[in-house]
N, C-alpha and C positions, 0 to 999 in steps of 0.2 A: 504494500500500500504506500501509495506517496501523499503527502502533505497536499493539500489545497494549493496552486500559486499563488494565491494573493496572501492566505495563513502563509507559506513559504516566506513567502518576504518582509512579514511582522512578526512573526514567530520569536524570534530573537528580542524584538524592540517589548513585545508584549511579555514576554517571558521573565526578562530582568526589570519588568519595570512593575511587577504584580509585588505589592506590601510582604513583608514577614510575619502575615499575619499570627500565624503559630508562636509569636514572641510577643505579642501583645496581648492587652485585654480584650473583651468585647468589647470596652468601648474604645479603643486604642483604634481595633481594627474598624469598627464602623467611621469612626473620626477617619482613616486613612482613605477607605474604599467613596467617602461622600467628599472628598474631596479630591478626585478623580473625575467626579460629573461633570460632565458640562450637555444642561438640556440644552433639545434642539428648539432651535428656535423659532423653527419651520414644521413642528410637529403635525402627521400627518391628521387631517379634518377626519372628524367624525361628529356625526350629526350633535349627538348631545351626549356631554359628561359632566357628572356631577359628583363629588364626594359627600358619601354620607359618613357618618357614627353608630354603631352595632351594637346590641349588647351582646356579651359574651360569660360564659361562668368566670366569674370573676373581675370582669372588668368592661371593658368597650376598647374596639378596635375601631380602625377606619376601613372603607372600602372605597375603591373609585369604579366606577359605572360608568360604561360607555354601550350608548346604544344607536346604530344605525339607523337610515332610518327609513320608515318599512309601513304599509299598512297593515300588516298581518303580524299578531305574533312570533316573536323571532326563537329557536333555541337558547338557552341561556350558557355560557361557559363561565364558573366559579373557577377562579386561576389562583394559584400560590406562584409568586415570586421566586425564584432562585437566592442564594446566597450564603450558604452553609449552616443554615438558622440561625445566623449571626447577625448578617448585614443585610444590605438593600433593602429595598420599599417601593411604594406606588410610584416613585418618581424612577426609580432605575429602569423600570417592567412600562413603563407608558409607552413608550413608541411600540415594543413589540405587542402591547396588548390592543392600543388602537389598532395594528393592521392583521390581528387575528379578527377583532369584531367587524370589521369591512369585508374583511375576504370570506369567511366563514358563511355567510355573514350572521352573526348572532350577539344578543347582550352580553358584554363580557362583564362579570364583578368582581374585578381584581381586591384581593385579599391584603389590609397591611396586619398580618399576625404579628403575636407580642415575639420578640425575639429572644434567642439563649444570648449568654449564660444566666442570664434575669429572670429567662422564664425559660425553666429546662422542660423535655420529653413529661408527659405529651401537649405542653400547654399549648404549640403553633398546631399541631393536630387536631385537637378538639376545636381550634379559633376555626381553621377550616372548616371543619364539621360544623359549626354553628353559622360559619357563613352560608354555606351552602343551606342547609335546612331555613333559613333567612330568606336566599334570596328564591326558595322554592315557597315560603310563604306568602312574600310578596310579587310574585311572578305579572302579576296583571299590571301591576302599577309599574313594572318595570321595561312593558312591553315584551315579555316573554311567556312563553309558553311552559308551564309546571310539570307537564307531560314529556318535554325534552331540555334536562338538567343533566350539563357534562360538568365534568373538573377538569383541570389540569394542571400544571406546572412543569418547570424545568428546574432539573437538578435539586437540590432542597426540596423545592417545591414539588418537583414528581412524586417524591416521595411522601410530602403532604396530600397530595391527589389521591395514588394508589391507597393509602391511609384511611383517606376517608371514605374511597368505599368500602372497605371492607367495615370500617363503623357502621356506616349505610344498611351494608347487608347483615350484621350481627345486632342491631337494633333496630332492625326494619323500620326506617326511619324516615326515609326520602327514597323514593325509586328514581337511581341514575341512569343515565342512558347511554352514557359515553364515559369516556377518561383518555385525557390527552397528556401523554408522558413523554417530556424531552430533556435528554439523557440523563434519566435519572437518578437518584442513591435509592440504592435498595438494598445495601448491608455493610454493615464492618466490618469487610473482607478486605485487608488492604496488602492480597500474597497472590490476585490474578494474577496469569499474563498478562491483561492489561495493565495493571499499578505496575507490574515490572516492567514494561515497555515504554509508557508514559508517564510515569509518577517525575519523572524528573524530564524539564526542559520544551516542555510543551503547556505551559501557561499556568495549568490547575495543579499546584505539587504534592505528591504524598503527604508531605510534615504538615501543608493545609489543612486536605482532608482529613487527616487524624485529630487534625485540633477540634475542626467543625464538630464530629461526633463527641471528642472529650468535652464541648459545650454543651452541646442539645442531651446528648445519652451516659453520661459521666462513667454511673454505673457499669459494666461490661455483661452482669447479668443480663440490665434490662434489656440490650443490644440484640436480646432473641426474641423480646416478645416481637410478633406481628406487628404491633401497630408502631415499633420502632425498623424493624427491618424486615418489610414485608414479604420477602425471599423465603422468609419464616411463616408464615400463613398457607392457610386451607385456600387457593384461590375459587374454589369453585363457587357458582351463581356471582361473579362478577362482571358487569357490563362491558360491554368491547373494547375494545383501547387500541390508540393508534402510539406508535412509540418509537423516536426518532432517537436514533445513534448516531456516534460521530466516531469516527473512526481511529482516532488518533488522541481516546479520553482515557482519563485510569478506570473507569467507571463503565467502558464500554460492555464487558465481559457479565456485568451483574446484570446490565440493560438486556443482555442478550439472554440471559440467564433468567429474568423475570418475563422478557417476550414470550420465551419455550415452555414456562411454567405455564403462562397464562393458557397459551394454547392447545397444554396437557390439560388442562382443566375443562377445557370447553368452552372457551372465552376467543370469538373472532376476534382474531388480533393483528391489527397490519402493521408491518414495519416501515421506516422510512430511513435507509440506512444512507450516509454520507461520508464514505470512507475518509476522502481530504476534511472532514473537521477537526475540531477539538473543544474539547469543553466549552460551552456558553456561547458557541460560534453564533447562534440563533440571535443574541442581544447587541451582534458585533455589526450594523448597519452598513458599514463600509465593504461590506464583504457580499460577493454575488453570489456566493453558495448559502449564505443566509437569507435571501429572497430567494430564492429556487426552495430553502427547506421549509421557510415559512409559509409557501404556495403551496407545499405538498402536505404536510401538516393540517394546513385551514382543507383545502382540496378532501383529504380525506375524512378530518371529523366531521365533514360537511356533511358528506355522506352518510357516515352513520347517524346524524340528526335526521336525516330528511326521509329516514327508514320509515 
């Protein structure tokens, strides 16, 4: 497999210039990663967003809502953010979440869960879970349809998706219809070939990912329930999932590894494989394999909504 050309030739620049985060605090590292932002200033239009306030057990989170616009009730997509349950927010995840709700096209209600080390396992899980039961309560005022409720997220956040359905299905709580996973965490397994292949010099690095989980899952027991590493769950009676790899992730081997499960179970489940990426490539706008992944992405859970 070879690198992406245009990852080829930031690979390097991206690579040395990503935080230590693993030597800070969470808020060290959240301080380091929000001041790397810079929104865009030309953010793509969508018809209407609005930020609301949620209650959640124990506290209120925010959400931002973006909704096309449509006269017919649209699908809803409940999204988690990436960031190793550490970092990012509604503001990292905006561009890529306005052009999943235009392409898709459906209501997207991006999730800002409460973050570790602050709030460890399973506090960003359950905030998902209550987002989504949320925005399946309010489906009409949202302009979507209650009957077709996806989740998804990337990286972190995949993991908060897969997560919450399986909440979903062991509380019979909200019927999903989708789940949209891009390149997910789905264990702390950090001895793949893939974490030996890519753990070092390809952007996202081992001593990262190890940190991430000593935030969110401290514990190393808990690190087997299901609802911390869903590799560990019963997948069966779970909703279809579309679930985009990158080729060139430490993470790629557990993605592929929860695809094959899903599909052992009896879960359609389409792949969208991107050999030249690497982790987070999807948030990376400057890059044309990021618009090609995000079309195929939107393209596919489309489908599955409009079943």
């Amino acid at each position: 497999m070879t690198l992406d050309p245009q990852i080829a030739g930031l690979i390097e620049t991206l690579d040395s210039g990503f935080p230590p985060v693993h030597t800070m605090t969470g808020a060290e590292a959240r301080a380091a990663i929000r001041a790397r932002f810079v929104p865009n200033p030309n953010p793509e239009p969508v018809f209407h967003v609005a930020d609301r306030q949620i209650d959640v057990a124990g506290g209120r989170v925010g959400v931002r809502i973006y909704r096309p616009e449509s006269s017919e009730p649209l699908p809803i997509l409940v999204y988690a953010h990436g960031g190793g349950f550490v970092f990012c927010d509604l503001d990292s995840h905006d561009g890529l979440c306005r052009n999943l709700a235009n392409s898709i096209p459906a209501v997207v209600v991006s999730v800002g869960y409460r973050l570790a080390p602050e709030h460890r396992w399973p506090t960003a899980a359950e905030d998902v879970c209550a987002a989504t039961l949320w925005a399946a309560a309010h489906a009409a005022e949202l302009g979507g349809d209650p009957s077709r409720i996806a989740v998804g997220g990337d990286s972190a956040g995949g993991n908060l998706a897969a997560v919450t359905t399986l909440m979903a299905r062991d509380r019979d709580s909200v019927d999903i219809a989708a789940q949209l996973l891009l390149y997910p965490v789905m264990a702390a397994d950090f001895d793949t070939e893939s974490y030996r292949r890519y753990g070092r010099g390809y952007y996202n690095p081992r001593p990262a990912l190890q940190w991430y989980w000593d935030q969110y899952v401290p514990a190393v027991e808990d690190r087997r329930h299901p609802y911390a590493s869903p590799l560990q769950a019963d997948l069966t009676g779970l909703p279809p999932a579309v679930v985009v790899l990158a080729g060139h992730d430490p993470l790629r081997d557990e993605g592929f590894a929860y695809a094959d499960a899903l599909a052992a179970a009896g879960t359609p489940t389409t792949r969208c494989s991107f050999e030249g990426g690497i982790h987070g490539f999807m948030t990376m706008p400057m890059l044309d394999l990021a618009h090609r992944a995000r079309r195929e992405a939107a393209r596919s859970l489309g489908e599955l909504l409009r079943r």
